[in-house]
C-alpha positions in Angstrom: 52.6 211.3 188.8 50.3 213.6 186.9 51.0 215.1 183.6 51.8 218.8 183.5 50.6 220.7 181.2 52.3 221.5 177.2 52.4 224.5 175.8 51.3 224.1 172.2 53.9 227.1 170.9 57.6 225.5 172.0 59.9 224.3 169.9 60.8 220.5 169.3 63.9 220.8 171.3 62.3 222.7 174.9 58.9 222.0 176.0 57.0 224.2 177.6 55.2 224.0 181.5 53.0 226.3 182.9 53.5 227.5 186.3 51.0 225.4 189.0 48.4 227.7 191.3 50.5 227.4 194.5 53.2 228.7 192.4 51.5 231.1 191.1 50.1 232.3 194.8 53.7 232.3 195.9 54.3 235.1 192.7 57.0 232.9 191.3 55.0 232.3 188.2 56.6 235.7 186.4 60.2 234.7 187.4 59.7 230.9 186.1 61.4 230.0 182.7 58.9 228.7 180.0 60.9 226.4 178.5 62.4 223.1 179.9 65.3 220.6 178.2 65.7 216.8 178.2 68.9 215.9 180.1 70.1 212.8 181.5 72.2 213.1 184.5 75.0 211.8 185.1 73.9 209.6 188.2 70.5 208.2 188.5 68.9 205.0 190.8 65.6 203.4 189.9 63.5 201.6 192.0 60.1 200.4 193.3 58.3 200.4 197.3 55.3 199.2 198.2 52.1 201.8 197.8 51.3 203.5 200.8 48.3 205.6 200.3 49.0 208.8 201.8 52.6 208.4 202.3 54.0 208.0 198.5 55.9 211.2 198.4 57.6 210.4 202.1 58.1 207.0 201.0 59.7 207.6 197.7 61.7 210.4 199.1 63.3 207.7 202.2 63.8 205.2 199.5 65.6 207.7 197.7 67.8 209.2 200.1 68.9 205.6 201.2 70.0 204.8 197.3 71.5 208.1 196.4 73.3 208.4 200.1 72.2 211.8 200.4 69.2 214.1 201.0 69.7 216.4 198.8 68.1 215.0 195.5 65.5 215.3 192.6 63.3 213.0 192.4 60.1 211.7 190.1 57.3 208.5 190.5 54.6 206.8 189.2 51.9 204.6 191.3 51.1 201.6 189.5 50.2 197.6 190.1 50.1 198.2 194.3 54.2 199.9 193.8 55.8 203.3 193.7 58.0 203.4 191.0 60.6 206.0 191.1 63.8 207.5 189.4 66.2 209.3 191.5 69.2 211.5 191.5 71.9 213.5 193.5 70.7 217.2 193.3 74.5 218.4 192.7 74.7 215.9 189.3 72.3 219.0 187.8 74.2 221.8 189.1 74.7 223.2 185.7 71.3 222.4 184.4 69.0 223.9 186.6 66.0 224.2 184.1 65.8 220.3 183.4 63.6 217.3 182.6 64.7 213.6 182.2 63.0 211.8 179.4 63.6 208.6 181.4 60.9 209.4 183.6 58.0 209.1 180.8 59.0 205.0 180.6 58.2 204.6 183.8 54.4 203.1 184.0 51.6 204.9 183.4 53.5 207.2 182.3 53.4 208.1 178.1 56.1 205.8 177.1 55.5 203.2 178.8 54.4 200.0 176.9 55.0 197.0 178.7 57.8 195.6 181.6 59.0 193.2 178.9 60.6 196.1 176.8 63.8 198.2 177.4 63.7 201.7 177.2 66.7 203.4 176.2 67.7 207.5 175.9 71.1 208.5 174.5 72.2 212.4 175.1 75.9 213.4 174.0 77.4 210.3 174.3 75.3 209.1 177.3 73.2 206.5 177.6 70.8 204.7 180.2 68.4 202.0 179.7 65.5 200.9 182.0 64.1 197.3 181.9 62.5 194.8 184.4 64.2 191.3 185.6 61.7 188.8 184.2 62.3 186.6 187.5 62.1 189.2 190.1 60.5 191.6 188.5 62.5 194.2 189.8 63.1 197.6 187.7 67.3 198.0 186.7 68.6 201.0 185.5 71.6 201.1 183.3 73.9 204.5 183.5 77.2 205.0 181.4 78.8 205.9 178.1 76.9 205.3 175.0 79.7 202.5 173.9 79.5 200.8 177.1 76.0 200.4 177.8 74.5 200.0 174.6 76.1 197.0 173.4 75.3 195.4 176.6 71.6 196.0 176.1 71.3 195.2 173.0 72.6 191.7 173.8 69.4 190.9 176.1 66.8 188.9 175.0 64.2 191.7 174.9 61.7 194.2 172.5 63.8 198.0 172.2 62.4 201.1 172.7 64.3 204.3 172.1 62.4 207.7 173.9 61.9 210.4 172.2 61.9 213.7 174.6 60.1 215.5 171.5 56.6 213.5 171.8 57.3 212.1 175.2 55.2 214.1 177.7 57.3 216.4 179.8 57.8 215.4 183.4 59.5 217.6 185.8 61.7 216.6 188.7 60.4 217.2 192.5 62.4 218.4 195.1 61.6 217.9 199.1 63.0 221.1 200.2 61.8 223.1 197.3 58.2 222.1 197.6 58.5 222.7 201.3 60.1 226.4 200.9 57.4 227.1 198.1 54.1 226.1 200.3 55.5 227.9 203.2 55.8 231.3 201.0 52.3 230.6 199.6 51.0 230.0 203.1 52.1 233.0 204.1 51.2 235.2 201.1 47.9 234.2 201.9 47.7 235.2 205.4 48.9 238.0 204.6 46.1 238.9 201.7 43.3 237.3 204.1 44.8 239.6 207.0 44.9 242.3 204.8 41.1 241.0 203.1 39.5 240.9 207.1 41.2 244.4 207.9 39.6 246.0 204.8 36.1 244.4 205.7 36.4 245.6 209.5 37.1 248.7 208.8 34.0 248.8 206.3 32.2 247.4 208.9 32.9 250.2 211.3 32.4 252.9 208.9 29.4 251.6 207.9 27.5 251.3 211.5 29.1 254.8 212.5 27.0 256.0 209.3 24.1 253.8 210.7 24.7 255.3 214.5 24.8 259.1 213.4 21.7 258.5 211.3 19.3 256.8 213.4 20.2 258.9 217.0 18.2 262.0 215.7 15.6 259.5 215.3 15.8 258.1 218.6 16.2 261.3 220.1 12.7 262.5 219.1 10.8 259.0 220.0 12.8 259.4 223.3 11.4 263.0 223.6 7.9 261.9 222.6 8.2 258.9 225.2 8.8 260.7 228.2 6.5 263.2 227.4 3.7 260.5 227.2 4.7 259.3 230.3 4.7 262.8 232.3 1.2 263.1 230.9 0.3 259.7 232.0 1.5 260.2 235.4 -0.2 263.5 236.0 -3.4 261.8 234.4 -3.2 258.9 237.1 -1.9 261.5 239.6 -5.3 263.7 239.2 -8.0 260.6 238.4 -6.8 259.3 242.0 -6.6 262.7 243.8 -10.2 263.6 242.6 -11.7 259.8 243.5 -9.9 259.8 246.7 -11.4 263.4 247.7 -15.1 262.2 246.2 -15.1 259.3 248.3 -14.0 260.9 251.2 -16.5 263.3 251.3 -19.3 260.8 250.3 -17.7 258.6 254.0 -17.9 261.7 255.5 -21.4 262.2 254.3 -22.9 258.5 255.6 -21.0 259.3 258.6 -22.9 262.0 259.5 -26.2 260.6 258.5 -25.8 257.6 260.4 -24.3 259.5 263.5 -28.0 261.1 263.7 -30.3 257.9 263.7 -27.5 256.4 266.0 -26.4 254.0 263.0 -22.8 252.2 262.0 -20.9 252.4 259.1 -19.1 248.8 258.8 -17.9 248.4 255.4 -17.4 250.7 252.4 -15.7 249.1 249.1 -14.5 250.3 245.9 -15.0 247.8 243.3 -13.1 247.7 239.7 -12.5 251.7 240.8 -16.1 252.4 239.9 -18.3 251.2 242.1 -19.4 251.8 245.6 -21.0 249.1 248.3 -21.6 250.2 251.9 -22.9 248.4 254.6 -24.4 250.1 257.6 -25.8 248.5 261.4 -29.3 251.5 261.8 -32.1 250.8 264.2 -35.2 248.6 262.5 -36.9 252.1 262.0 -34.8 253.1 259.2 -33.7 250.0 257.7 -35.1 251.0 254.3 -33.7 254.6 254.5 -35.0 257.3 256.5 -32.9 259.9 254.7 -31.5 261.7 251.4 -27.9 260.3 252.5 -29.7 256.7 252.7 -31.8 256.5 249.8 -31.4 252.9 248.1 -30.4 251.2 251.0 -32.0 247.7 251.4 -32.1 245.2 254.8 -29.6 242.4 253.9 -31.2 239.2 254.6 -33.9 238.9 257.5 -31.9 237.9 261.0 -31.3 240.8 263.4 -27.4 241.7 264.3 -26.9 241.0 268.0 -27.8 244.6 269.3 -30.8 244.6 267.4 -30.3 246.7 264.7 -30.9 245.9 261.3 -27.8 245.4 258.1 -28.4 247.7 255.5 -26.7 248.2 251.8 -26.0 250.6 249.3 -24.8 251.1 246.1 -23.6 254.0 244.3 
């Protein structure tokens, strides 16, 4: 069990505690009292379980209930030597001492006043006593409860070293509770959902307000690139529209043109290409008379390779 922290300003007689962080996330922490007394209740059970790792506060608690006959009870423990060691007792034996600490816990080992399983330990309050000391052939821990006349002259006939606690330099162990624990996490749990619901609400709605900013400042700016683009592309297209209407009608008329030219020496126009939209090759079937021209329209023209077509005429080409 670990050691809570002192508070360096009580008094000898109430030792102070200060509150733990799920305590504090729950807001208990402001309606804690400062100050805790040493009592010794009226009914206690001691005992030891096997170490479970994991499992000590479940295992202690089962143990506990089984001894005390009842589940509701405070209980406190040490792990220590492969055992839980553990001090029990009936919730309603503190009914009028709510703000309590039992000094009996601090013998327990590793705890402060713990020296060795061959001493007792022994804690007298008003007139009662208990004493805690280990069987030397068992080894089992024993607990001693009653009036200060009954059960210290029985101790003090054992064969065995005496140690009296003192609750004002003992450290300050508190008792744990099942069902207080439980009811504490579930109120921190759900003080931080509600702070982390409350945390992702704040940053969503940043969020939102920011990009609407964002959104309202950049759509004049797209507005005009928008503008700008399809005003581009109008010029574009009526570019492209014109460049093609004005090649189509130039090479049309220079067709037209060959056409006629050929049509007079009683030649054929058989291919006219475009290439890479620049330029021209024509190829024209024209009697061997003007195979190297003949006219203005046919200037440039040269025979393409030295075979005859089938009707006799001669292949010409032309560039432009």
């Amino acid at each position: 069990m670990k050691k809570p922290l002192v508070d360096e300003t009580t008094t000898m007689t109430e030792r102070g505690i200060k509150p733990s962080v799920v305590e504090r996330i729950a807001g208990d922490s402001s309606s804690l009292r400062k100050f805790y007394k040493p009592f010794l209740p009226s009914e206690m059970v001691a005992g030891s379980i096997p170490h479970i790792v994991g499992a000590e506060e479940e295992s202690v608690w089962n143990a506990a209930v089984l001894a005390c006959g009842t589940e509701r009870i405070h209980y406190a423990y040490t792990v220590a030597d492969g055992k839980c060691w553990y001090i029990a007792t009936p919730s309603s034996s503190m009914a009028s001492h709510p703000d309590v600490w039992c000094p009996m816990v601090a013998a327990l080992p590793g705890n402060s006043e713990h020296w060795d399983r061959e001493t007792v330990y022994l804690y007298e309050q008003d007139g009662h006593a208990s004493a805690l000391r280990w069987d030397e052939e068992t080894g089992r821990m024993q607990m001693f409860l009653g009036a200060s006349r009954t059960i210290l002259p029985k101790v003090q006939t054992m064969d065995a070293n005496f140690v009296t606690i003192n609750p004002d330099t003992a450290d300050v162990y508190l008792w744990e509770n099942k069902e207080l624990k439980a009811d504490l996490l579930t109120r921190a749990v759900a003080k931080l959902m509600v702070l982390s619901g409350i945390g992702i609400g704040i940053i969503a709605t940043l969020y939102v307000l920011v990009m609407f900013a964002w959104v309202n400042l950049i759509q004049p700016q797209l507005d005009d690139a928008k503008a700008e683009t399809e005003l581009a592309t109008l010029t574009l297209l009526k570019d492209a529209s014109e460049s093609l209407e004005n090649d189509a009608i130039k090479h049309i008329f220079r067709i037209q043109e060959l056409l006629d030219n050929l049509a007079q020496i009683e030649g054929t126009l058989v291919k006219y290409e475009v290439k890479n939209g620049v330029q021209v090759e024509w190829e024209a079937l024209v009697p061997r008379a003007f195979s190297t021209g003949g006219s203005a329209a046919l200037r440039g023209a040269k025979p393409v390779g030295n075979k005859l077509e089938k009707d006799g005429r001669v292949r010409i080409r032309g560039t432009m």
